[in-house]
N, C-alpha and C positions, 0 to 999 in steps of 0.2 A: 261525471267525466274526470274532475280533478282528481277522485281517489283512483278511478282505472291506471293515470296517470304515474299516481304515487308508486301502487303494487308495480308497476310495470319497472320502476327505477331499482325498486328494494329487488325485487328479481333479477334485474344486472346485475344488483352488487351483491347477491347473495352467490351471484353465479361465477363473477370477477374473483370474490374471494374461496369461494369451492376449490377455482381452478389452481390458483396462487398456494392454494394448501396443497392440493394434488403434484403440482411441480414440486414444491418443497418435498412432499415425500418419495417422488421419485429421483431426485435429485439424491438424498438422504440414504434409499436403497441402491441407487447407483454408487456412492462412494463406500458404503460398509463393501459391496460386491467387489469392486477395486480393491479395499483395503483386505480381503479372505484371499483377493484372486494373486497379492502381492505376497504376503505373511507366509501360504501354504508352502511353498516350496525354499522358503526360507528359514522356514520350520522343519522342513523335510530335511535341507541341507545339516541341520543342527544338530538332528538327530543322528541323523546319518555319522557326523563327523563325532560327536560323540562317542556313540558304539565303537568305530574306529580305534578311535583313543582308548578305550577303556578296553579293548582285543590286546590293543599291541600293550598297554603297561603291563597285563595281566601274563602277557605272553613273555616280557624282561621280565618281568618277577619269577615267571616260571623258571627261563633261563640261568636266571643267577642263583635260585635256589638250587637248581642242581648241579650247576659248577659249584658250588661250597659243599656239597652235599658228597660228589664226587670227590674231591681235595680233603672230606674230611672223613670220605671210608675209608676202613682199612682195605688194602690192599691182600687180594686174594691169591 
């Protein structure tokens, strides 16, 4: 009877600490999920404003090249 008793105990705490690892993992993929579901559109914004910025510098550089360009042909 003592050992039915023993297995019976080691079985709670095999089960107590299952479930404490199981929380921890889903605690663990809860917060990665938070921290993708935070990032992406902060990420996106980056991007985004990025491209932006590198239209319009590309777009003055165009500009001013060809007002110098203009200013520096000869006139027909």
């Amino acid at each position: 009877m003592a050992n039915e008793s023993a297995n019976g105990v080691f079985t709670d705490l095999f089960a107590a600490v299952g479930d404490l690892a199981q929380q921890a993992t889903d605690i663990v993929g809860s917060g990665v999920k938070t921290v993708t579901d935070v990032v992406t559109p902060i990420g996106n914004a980056s991007v985004s404003l990025c491209t932006t910025t590198i239209n319009s510098a590309a777009q003055l550089i165009q500009g001013v090249a060809d007002g110098i360009t203009a200013v520096i042909a000869p006139k027909k």
